[in-house]
C-alpha positions in Angstrom: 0.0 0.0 0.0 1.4 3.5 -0.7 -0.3 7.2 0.3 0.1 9.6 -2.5 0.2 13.4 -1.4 -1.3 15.6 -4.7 -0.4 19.1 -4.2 1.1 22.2 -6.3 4.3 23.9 -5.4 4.0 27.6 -5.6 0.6 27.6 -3.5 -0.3 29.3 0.1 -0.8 25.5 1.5 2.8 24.4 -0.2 4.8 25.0 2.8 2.2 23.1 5.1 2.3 20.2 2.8 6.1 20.4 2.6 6.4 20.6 6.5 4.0 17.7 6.9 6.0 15.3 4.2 9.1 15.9 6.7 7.4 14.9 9.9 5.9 11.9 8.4 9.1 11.2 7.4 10.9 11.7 10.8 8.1 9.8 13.0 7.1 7.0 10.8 11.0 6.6 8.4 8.3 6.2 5.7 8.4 8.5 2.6 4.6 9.7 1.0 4.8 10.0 -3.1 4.0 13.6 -4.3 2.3 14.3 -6.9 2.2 17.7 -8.8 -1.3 17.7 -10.3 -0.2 19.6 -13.6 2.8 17.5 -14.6 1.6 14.8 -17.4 1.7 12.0 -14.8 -0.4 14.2 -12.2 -3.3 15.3 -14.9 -3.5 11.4 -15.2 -3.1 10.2 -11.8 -6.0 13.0 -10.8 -8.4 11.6 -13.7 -8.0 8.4 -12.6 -8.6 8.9 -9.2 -11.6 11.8 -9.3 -8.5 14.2 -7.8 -11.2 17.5 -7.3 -9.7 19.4 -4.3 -5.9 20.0 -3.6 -4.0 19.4 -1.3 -4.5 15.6 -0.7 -3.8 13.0 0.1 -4.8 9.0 -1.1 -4.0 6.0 0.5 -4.1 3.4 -2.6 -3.8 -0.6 -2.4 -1.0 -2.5 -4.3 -3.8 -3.6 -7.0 -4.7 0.5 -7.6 -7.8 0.7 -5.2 -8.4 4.1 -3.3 -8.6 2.8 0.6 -9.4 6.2 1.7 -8.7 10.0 0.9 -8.4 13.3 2.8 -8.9 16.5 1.2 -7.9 19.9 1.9 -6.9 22.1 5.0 -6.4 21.0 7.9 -4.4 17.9 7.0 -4.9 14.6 8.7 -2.7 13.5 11.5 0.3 11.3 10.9 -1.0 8.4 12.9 -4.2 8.3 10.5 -1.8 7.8 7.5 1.2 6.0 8.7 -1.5 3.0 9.1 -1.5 3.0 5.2 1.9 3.3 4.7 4.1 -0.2 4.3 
């Protein structure tokens, strides 16, 4: 299972997202996947998973199946995600 964070760069919410990435990396040793929603992978990777509000994140199985989403401000807490996170 991997989470996928889906967020732009030169936003007001970057630097949250960007802060967030390194804790989760610093409590859990896990890395989260970003995604930048207007690179040619993004624009597919938002079709594919109805991607309609930004930041966010996706928690998605090894087969491809969304387990679960969170969208926007505030983000969710580490401990929600890390439990996605192999």
């Amino acid at each position: 299972m991997r989470v996928v964070v889906v967020y732009k760069e030169q936003t007001d919410y970057a630097r949250q997202v960007i802060d967030y990435i390194a804790d989760f990396k610093r409590q859990t040793g896990h890395d989260l996947e970003t995604v930048d929603p207007e690179s040619p992978v993004g624009i597919d990777f938002t079709q594919t998973y109805d991607i309609m509000e930004l930041p966010m994140l996706i928690a998605i199985s090894d087969e491809g199946v969304m387990q679960n989403t969170w969208a926007g401000l505030p983000l969710p807490t580490i401990s929600e995600v890390s439990y996605y996170v192999q």
